[in-house]
PyMOL Python script that loads the backbone (N, CA, C, O; Angstrom):
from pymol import cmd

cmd.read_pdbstr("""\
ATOM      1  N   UNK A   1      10.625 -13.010 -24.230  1.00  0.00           N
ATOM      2  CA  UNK A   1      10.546 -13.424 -22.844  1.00  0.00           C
ATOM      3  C   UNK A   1       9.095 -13.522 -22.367  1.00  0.00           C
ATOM      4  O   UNK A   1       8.632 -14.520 -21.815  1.00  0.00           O
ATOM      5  N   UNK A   2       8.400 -12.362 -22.635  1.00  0.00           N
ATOM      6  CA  UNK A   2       6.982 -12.340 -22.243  1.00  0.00           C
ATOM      7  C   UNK A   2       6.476 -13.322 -22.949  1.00  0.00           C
ATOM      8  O   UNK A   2       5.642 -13.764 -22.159  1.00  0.00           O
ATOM      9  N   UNK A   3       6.403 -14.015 -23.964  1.00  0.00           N
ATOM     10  CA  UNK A   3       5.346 -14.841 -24.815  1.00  0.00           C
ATOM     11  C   UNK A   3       5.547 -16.479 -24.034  1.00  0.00           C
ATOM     12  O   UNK A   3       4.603 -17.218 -23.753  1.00  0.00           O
ATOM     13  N   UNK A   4       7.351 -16.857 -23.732  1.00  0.00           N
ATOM     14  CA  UNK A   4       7.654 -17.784 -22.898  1.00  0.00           C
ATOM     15  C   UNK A   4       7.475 -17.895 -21.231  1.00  0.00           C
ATOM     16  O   UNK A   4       7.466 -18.937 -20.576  1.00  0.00           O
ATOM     17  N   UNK A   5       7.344 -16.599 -20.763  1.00  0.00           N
ATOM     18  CA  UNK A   5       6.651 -16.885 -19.690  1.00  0.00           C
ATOM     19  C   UNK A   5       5.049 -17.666 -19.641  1.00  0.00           C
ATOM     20  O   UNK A   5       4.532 -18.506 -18.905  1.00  0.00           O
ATOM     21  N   UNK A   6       4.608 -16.889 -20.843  1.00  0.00           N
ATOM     22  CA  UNK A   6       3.122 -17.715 -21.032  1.00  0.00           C
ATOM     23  C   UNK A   6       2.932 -18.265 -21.267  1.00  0.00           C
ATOM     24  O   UNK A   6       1.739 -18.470 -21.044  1.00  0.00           O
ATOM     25  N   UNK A   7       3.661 -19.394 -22.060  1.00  0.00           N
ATOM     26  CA  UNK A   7       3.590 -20.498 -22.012  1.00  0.00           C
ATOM     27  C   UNK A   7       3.855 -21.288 -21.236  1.00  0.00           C
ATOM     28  O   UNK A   7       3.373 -22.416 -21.338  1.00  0.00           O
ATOM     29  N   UNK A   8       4.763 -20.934 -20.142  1.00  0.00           N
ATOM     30  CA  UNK A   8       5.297 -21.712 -18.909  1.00  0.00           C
ATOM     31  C   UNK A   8       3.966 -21.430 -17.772  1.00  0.00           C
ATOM     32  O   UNK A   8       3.605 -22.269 -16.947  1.00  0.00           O
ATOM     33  N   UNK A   9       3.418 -20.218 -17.924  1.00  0.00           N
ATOM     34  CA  UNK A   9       2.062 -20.033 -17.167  1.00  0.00           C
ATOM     35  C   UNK A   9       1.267 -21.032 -17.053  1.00  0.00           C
ATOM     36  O   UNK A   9       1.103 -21.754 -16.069  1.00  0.00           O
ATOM     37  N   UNK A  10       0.525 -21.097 -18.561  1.00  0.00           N
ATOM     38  CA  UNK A  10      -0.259 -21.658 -18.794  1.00  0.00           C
ATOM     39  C   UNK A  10       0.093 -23.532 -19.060  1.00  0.00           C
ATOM     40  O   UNK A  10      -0.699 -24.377 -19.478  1.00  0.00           O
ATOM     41  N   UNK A  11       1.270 -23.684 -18.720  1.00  0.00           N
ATOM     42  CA  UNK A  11       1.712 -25.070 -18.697  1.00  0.00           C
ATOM     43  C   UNK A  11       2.078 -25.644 -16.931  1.00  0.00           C
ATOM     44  O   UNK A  11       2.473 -26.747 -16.554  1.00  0.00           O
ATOM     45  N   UNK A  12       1.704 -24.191 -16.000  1.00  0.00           N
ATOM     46  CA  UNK A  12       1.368 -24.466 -14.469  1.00  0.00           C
ATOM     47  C   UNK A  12       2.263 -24.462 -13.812  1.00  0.00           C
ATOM     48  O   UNK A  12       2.224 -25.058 -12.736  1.00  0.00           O
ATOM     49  N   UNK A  13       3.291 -23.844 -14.191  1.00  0.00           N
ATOM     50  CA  UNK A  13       4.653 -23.173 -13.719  1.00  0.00           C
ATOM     51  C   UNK A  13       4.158 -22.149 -13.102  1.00  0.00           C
ATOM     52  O   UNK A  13       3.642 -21.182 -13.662  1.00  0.00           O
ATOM     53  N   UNK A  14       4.364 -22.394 -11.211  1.00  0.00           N
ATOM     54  CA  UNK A  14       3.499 -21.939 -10.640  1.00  0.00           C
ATOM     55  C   UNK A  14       4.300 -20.182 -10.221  1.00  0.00           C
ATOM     56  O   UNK A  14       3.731 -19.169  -9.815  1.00  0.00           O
ATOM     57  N   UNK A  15       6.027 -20.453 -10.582  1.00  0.00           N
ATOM     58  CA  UNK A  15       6.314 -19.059 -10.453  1.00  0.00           C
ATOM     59  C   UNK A  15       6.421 -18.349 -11.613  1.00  0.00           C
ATOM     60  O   UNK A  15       6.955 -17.255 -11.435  1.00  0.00           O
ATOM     61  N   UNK A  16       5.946 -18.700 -13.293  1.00  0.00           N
ATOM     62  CA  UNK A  16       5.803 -17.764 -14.363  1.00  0.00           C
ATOM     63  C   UNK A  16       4.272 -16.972 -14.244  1.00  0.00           C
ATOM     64  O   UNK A  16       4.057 -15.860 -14.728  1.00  0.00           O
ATOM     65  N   UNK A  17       2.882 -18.104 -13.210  1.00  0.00           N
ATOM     66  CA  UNK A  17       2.160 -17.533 -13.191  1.00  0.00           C
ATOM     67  C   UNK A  17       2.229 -16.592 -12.550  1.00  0.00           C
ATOM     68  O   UNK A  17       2.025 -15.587 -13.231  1.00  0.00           O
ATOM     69  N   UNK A  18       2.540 -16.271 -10.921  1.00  0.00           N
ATOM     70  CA  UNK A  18       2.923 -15.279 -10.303  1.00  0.00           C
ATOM     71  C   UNK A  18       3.471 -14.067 -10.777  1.00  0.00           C
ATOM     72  O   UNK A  18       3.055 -12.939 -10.515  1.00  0.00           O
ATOM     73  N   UNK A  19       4.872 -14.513 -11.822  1.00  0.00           N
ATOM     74  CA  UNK A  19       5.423 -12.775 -12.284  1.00  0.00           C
ATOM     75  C   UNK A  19       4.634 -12.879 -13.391  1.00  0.00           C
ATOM     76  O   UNK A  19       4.760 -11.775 -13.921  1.00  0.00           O
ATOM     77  N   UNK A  20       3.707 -13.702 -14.239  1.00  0.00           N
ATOM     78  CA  UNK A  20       2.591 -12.963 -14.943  1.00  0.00           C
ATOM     79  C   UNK A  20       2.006 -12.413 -14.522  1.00  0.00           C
ATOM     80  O   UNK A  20       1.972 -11.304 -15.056  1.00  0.00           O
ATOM     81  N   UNK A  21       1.020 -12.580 -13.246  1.00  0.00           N
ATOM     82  CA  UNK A  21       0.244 -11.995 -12.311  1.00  0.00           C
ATOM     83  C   UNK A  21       0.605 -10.523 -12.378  1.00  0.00           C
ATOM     84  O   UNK A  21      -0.070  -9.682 -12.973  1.00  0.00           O
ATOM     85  N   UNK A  22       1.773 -10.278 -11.689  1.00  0.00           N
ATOM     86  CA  UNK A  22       2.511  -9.192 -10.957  1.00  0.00           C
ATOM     87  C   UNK A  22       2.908  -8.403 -11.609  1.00  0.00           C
ATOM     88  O   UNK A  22       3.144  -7.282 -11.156  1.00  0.00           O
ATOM     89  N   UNK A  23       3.221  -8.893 -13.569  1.00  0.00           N
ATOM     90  CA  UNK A  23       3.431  -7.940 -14.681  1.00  0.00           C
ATOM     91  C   UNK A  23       1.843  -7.453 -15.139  1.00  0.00           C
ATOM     92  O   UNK A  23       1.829  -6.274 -15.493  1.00  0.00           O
ATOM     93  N   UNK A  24       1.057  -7.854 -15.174  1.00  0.00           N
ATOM     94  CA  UNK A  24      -0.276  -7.544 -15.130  1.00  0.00           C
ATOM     95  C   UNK A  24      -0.561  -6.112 -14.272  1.00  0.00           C
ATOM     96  O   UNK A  24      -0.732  -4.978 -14.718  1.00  0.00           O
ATOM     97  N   UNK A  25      -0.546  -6.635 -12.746  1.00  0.00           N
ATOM     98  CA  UNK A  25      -0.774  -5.998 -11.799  1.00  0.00           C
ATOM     99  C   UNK A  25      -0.139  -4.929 -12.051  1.00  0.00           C
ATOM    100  O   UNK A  25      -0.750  -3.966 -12.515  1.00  0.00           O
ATOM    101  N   UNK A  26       1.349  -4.862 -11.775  1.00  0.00           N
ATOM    102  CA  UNK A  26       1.729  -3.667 -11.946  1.00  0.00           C
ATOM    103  C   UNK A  26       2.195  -2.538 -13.529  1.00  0.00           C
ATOM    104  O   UNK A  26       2.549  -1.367 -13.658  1.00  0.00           O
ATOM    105  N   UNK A  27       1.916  -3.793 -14.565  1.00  0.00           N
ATOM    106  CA  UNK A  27       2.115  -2.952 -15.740  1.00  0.00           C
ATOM    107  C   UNK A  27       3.579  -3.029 -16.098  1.00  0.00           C
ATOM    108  O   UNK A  27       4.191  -2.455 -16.999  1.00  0.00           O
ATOM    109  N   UNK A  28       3.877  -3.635 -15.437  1.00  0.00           N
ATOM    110  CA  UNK A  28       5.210  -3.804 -16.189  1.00  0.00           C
ATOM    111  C   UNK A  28       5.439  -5.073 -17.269  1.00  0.00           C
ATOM    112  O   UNK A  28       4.978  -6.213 -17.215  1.00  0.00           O
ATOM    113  N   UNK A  29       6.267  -4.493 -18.209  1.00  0.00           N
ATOM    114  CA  UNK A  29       6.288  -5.277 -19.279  1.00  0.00           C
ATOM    115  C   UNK A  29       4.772  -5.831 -20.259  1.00  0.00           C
ATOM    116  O   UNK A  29       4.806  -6.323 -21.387  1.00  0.00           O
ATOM    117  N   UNK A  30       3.716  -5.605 -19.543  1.00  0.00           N
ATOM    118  CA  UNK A  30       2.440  -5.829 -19.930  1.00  0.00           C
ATOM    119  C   UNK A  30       1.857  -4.759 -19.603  1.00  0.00           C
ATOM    120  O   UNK A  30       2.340  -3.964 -18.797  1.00  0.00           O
ATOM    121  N   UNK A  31       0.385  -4.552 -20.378  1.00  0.00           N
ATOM    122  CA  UNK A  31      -0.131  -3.261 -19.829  1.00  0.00           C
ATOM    123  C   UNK A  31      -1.217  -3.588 -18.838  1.00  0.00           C
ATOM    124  O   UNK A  31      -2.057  -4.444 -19.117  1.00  0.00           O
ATOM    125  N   UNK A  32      -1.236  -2.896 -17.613  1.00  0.00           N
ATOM    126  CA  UNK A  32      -1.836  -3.226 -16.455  1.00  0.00           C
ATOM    127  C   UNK A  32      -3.304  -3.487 -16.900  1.00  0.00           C
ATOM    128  O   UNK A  32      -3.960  -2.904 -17.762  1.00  0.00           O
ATOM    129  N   UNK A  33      -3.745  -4.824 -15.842  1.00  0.00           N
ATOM    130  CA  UNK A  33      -4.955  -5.321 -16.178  1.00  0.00           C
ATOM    131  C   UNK A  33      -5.387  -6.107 -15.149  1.00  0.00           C
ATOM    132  O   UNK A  33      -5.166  -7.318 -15.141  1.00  0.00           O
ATOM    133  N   UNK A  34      -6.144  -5.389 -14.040  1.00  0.00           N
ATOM    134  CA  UNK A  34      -6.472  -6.327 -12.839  1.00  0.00           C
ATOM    135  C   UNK A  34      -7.132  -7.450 -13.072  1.00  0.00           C
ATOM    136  O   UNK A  34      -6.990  -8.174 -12.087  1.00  0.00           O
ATOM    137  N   UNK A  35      -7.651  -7.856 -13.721  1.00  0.00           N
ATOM    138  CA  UNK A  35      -8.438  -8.852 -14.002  1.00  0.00           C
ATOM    139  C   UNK A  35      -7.563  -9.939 -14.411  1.00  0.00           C
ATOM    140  O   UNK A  35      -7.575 -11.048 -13.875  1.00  0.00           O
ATOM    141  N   UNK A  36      -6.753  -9.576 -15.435  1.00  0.00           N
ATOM    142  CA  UNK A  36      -5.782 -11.076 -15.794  1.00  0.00           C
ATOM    143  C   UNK A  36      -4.730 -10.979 -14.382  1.00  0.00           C
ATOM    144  O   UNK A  36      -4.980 -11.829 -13.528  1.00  0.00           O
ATOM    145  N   UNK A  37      -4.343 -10.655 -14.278  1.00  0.00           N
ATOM    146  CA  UNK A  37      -3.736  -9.881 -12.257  1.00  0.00           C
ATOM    147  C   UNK A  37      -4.228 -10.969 -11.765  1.00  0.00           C
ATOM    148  O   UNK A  37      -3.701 -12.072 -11.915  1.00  0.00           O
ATOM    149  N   UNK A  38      -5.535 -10.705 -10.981  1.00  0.00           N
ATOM    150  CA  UNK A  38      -6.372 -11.761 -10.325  1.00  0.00           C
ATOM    151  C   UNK A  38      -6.527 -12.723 -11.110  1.00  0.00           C
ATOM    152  O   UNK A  38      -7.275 -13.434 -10.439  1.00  0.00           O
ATOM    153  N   UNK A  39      -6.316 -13.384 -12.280  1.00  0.00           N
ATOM    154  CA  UNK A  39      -6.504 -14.962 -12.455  1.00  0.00           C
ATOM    155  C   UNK A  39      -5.167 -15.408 -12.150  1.00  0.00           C
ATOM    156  O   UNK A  39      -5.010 -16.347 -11.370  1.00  0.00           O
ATOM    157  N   UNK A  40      -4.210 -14.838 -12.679  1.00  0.00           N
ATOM    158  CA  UNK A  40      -2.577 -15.557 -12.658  1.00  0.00           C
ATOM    159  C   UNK A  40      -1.895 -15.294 -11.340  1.00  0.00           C
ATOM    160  O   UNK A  40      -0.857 -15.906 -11.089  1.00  0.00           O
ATOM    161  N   UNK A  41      -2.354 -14.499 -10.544  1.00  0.00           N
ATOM    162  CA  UNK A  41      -1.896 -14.625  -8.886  1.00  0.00           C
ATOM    163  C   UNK A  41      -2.953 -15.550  -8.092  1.00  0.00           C
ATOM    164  O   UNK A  41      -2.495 -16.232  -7.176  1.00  0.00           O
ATOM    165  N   UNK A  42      -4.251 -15.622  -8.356  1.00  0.00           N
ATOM    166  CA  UNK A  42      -5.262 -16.786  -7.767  1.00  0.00           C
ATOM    167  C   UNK A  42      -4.692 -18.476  -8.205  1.00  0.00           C
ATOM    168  O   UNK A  42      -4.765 -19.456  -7.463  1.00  0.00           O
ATOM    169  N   UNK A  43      -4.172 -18.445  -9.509  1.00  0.00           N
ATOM    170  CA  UNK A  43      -3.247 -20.203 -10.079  1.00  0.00           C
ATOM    171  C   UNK A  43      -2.098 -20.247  -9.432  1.00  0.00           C
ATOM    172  O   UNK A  43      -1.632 -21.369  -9.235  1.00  0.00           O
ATOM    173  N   UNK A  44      -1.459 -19.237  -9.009  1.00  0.00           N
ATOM    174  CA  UNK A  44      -0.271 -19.635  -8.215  1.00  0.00           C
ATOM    175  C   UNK A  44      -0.498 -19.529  -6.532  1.00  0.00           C
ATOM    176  O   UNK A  44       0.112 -20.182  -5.686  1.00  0.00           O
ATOM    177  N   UNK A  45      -1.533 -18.536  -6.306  1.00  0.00           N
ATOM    178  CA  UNK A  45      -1.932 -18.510  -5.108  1.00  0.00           C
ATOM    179  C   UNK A  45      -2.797 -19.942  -4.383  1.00  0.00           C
ATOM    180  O   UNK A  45      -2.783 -20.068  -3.158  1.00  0.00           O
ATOM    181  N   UNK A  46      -3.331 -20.692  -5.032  1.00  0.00           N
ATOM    182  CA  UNK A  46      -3.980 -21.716  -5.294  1.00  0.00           C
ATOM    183  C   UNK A  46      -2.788 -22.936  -4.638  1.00  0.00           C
ATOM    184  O   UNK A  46      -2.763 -23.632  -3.623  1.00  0.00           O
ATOM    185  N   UNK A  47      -1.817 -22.736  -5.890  1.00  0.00           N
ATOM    186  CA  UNK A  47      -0.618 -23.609  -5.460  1.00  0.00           C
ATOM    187  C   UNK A  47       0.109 -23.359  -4.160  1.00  0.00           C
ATOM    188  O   UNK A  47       0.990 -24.158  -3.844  1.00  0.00           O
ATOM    189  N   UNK A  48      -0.120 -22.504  -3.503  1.00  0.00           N
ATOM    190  CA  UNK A  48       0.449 -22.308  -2.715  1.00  0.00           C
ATOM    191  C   UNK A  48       1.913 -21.419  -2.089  1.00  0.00           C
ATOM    192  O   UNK A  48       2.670 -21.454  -1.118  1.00  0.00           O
ATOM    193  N   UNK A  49       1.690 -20.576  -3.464  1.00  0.00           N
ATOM    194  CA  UNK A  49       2.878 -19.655  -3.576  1.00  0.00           C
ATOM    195  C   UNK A  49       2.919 -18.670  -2.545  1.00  0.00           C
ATOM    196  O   UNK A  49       2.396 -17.796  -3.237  1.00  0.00           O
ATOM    197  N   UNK A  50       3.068 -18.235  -1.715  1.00  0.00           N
ATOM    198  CA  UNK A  50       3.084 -17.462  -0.289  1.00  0.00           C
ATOM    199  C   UNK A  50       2.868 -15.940  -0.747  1.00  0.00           C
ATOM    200  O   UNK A  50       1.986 -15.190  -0.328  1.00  0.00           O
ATOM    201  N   UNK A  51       3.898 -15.627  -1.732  1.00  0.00           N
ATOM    202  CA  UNK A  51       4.086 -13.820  -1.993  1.00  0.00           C
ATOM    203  C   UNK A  51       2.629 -14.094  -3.093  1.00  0.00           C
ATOM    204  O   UNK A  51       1.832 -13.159  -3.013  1.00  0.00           O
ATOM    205  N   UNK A  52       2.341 -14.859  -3.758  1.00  0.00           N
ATOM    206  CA  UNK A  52       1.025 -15.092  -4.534  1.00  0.00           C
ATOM    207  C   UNK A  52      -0.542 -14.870  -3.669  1.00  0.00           C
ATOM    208  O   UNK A  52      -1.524 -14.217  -4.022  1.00  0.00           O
ATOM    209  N   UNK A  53      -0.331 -15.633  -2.508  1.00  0.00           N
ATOM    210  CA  UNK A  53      -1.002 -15.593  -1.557  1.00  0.00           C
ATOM    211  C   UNK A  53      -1.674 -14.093  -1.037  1.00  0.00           C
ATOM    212  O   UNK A  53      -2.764 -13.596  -1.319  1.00  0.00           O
ATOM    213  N   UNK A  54      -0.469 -13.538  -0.085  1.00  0.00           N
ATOM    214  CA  UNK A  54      -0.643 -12.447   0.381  1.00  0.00           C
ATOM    215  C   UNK A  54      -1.115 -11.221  -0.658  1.00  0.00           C
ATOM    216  O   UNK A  54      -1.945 -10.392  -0.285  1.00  0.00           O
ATOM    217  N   UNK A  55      -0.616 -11.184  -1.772  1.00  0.00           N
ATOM    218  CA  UNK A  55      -1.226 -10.164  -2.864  1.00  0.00           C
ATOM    219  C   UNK A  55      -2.411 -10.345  -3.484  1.00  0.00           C
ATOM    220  O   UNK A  55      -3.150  -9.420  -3.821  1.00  0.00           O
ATOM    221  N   UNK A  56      -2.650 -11.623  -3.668  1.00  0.00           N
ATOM    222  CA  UNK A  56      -4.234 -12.065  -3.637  1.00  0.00           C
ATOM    223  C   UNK A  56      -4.807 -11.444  -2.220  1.00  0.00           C
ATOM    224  O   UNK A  56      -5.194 -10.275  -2.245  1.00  0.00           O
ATOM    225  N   UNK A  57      -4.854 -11.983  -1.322  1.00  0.00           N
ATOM    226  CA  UNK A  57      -5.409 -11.208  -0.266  1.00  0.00           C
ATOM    227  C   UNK A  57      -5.421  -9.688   0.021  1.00  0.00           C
ATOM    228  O   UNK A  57      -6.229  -9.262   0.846  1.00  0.00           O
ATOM    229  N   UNK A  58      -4.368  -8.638  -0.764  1.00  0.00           N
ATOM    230  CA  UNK A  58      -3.996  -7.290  -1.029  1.00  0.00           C
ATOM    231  C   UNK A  58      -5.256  -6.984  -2.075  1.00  0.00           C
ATOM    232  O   UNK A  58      -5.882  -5.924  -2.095  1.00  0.00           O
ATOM    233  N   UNK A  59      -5.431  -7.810  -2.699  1.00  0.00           N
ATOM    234  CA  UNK A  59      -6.339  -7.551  -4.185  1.00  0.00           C
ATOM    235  C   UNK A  59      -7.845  -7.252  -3.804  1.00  0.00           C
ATOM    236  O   UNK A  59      -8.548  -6.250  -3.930  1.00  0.00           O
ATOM    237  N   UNK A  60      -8.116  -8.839  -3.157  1.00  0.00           N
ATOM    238  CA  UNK A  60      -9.287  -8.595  -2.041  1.00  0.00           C
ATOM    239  C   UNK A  60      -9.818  -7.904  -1.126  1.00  0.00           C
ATOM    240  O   UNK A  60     -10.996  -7.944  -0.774  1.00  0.00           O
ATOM    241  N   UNK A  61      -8.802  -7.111  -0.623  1.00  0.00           N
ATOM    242  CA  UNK A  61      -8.743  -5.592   0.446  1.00  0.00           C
ATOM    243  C   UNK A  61      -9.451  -4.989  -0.700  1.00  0.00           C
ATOM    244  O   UNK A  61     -10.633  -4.838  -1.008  1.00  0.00           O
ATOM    245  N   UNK A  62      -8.073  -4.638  -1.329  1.00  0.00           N
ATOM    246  CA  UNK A  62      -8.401  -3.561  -2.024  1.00  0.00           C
ATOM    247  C   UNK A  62      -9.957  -3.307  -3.255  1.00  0.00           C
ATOM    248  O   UNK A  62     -10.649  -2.319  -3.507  1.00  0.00           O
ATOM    249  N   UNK A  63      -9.973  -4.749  -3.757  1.00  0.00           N
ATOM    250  CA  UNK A  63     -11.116  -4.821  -5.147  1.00  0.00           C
ATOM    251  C   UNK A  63     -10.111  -4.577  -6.355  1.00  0.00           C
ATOM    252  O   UNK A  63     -10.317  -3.895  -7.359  1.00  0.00           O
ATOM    253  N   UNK A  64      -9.063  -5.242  -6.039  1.00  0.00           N
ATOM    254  CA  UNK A  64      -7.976  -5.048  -7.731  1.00  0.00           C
ATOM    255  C   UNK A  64      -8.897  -6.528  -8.368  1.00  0.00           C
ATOM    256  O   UNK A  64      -9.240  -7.508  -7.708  1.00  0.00           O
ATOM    257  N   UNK A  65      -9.089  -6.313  -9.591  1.00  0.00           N
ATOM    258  CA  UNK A  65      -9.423  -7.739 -10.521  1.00  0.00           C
ATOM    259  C   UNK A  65     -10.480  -8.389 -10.047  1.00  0.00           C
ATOM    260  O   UNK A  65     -11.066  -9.174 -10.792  1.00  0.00           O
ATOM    261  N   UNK A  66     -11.004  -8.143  -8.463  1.00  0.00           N
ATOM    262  CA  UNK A  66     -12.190  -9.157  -8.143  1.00  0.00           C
ATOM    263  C   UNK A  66     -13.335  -8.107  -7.325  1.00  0.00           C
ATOM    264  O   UNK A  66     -13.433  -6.903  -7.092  1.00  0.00           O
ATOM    265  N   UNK A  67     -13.859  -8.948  -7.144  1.00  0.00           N
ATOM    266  CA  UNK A  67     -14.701  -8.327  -5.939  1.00  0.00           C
ATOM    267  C   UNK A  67     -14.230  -7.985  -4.607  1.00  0.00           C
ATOM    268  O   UNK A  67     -13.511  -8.825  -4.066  1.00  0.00           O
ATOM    269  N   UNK A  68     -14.544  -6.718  -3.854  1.00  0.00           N
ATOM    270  CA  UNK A  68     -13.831  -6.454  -3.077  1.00  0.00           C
ATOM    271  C   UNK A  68     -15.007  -7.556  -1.806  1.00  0.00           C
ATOM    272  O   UNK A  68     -16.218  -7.669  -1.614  1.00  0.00           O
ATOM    273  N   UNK A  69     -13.421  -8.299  -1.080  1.00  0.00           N
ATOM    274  CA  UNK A  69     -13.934  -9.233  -0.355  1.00  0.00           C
ATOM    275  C   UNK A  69     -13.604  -9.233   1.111  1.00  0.00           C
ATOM    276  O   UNK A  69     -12.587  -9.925   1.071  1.00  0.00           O
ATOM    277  N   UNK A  70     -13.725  -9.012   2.032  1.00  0.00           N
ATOM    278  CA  UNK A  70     -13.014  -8.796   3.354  1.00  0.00           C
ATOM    279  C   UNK A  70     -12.796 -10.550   3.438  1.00  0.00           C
ATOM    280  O   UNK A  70     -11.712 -10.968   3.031  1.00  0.00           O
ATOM    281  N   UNK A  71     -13.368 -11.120   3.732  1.00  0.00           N
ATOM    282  CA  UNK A  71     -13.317 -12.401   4.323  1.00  0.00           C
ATOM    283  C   UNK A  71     -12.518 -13.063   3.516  1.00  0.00           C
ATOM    284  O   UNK A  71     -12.040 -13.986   4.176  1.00  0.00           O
ATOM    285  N   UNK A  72     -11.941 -13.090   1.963  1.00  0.00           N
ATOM    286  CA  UNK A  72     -11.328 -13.849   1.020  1.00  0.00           C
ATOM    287  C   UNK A  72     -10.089 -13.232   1.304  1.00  0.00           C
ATOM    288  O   UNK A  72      -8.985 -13.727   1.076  1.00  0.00           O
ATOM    289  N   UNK A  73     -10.371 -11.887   1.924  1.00  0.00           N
ATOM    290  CA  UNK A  73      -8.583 -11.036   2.099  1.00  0.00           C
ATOM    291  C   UNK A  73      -8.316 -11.614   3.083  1.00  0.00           C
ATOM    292  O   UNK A  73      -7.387 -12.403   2.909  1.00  0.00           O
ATOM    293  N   UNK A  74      -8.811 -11.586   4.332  1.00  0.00           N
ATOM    294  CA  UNK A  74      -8.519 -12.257   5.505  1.00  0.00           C
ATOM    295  C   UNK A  74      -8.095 -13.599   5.357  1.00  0.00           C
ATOM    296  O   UNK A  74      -7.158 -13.988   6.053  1.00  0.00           O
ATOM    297  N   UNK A  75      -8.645 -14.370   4.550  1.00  0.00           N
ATOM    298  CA  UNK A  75      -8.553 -16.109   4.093  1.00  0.00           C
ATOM    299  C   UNK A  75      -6.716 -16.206   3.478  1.00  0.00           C
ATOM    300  O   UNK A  75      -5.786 -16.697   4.119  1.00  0.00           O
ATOM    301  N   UNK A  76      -6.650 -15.683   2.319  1.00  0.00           N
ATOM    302  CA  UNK A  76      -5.180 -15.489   1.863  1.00  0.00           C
ATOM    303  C   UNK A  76      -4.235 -14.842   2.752  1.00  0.00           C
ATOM    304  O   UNK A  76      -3.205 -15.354   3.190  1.00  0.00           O
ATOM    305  N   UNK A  77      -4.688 -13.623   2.991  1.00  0.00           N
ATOM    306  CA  UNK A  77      -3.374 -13.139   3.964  1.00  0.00           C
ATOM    307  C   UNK A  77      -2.932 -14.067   5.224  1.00  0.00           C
ATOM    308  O   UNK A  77      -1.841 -14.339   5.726  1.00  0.00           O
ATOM    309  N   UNK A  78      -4.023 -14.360   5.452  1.00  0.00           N
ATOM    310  CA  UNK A  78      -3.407 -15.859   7.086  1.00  0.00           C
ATOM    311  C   UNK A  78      -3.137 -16.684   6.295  1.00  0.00           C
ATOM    312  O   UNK A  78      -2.438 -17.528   6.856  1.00  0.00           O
ATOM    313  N   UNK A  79      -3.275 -16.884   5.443  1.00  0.00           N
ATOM    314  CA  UNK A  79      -2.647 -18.223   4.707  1.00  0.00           C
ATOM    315  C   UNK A  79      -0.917 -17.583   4.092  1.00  0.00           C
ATOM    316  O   UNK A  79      -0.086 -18.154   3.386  1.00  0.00           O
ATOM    317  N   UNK A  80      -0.912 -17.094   4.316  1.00  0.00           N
ATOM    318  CA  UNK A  80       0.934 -16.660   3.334  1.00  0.00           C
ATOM    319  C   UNK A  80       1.267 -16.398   4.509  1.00  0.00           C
ATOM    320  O   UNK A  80       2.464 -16.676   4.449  1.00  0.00           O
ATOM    321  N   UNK A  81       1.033 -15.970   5.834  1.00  0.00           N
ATOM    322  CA  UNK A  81       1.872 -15.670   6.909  1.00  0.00           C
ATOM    323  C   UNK A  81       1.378 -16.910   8.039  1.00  0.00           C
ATOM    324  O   UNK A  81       1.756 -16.904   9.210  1.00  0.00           O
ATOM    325  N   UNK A  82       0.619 -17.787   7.553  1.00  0.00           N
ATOM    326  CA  UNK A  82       0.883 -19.351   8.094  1.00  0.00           C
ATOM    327  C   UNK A  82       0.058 -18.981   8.903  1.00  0.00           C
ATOM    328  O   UNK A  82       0.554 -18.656   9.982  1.00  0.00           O
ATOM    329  N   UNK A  83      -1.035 -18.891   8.826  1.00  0.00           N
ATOM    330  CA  UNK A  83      -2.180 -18.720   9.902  1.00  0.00           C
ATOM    331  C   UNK A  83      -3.147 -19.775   8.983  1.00  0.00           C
ATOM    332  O   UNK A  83      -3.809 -19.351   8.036  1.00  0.00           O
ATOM    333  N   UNK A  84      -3.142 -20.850   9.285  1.00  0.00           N
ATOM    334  CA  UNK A  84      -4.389 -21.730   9.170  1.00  0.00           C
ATOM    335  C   UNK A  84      -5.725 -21.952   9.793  1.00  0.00           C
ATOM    336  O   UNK A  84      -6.470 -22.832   9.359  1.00  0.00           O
TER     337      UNK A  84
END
""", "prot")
cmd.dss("prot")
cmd.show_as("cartoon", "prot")
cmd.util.cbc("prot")
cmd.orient("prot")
């Protein structure tokens, strides 16, 4: 299952990137790794995936996988709860 999600990832299947993301993030089924976290929730967050969105912006609060960013958290989180 895990090897076909990644391929559906990396073929821009914008909700295998997300629960790649989120198996990353939280270690499930994969062993936790903020960094691949933050690339595969930023490709679906990108697309416009909403729950992709807001956890990117969670990441950015926090400094999971990136640089901790106030203004990039603020940017995603209004963007998944429709604040343009």
């Amino acid at each position: 299952m895990t090897e076909e999600l990644k391929e559906r990832a990396i073929e821009g299947d914008v909700e295998a990137q997300y629960e790649l993301g989120m198996r990353y993030l939280l270690g499930r089924g994969e062993e936790e790794d903020y960094k691949k976290a933050a690339k595969w929730i930023t490709k679906a967050a990108e697309q416009g995936h909403t729950h992709a969105e807001f956890n990117l912006g969670w990441m950015y609060y926090e400094g999971l996988g990136v640089t901790q960013n106030y203004d990039a958290a603020d940017k995603w989180t209004k963007k998944a709860v429709g604040v343009r």
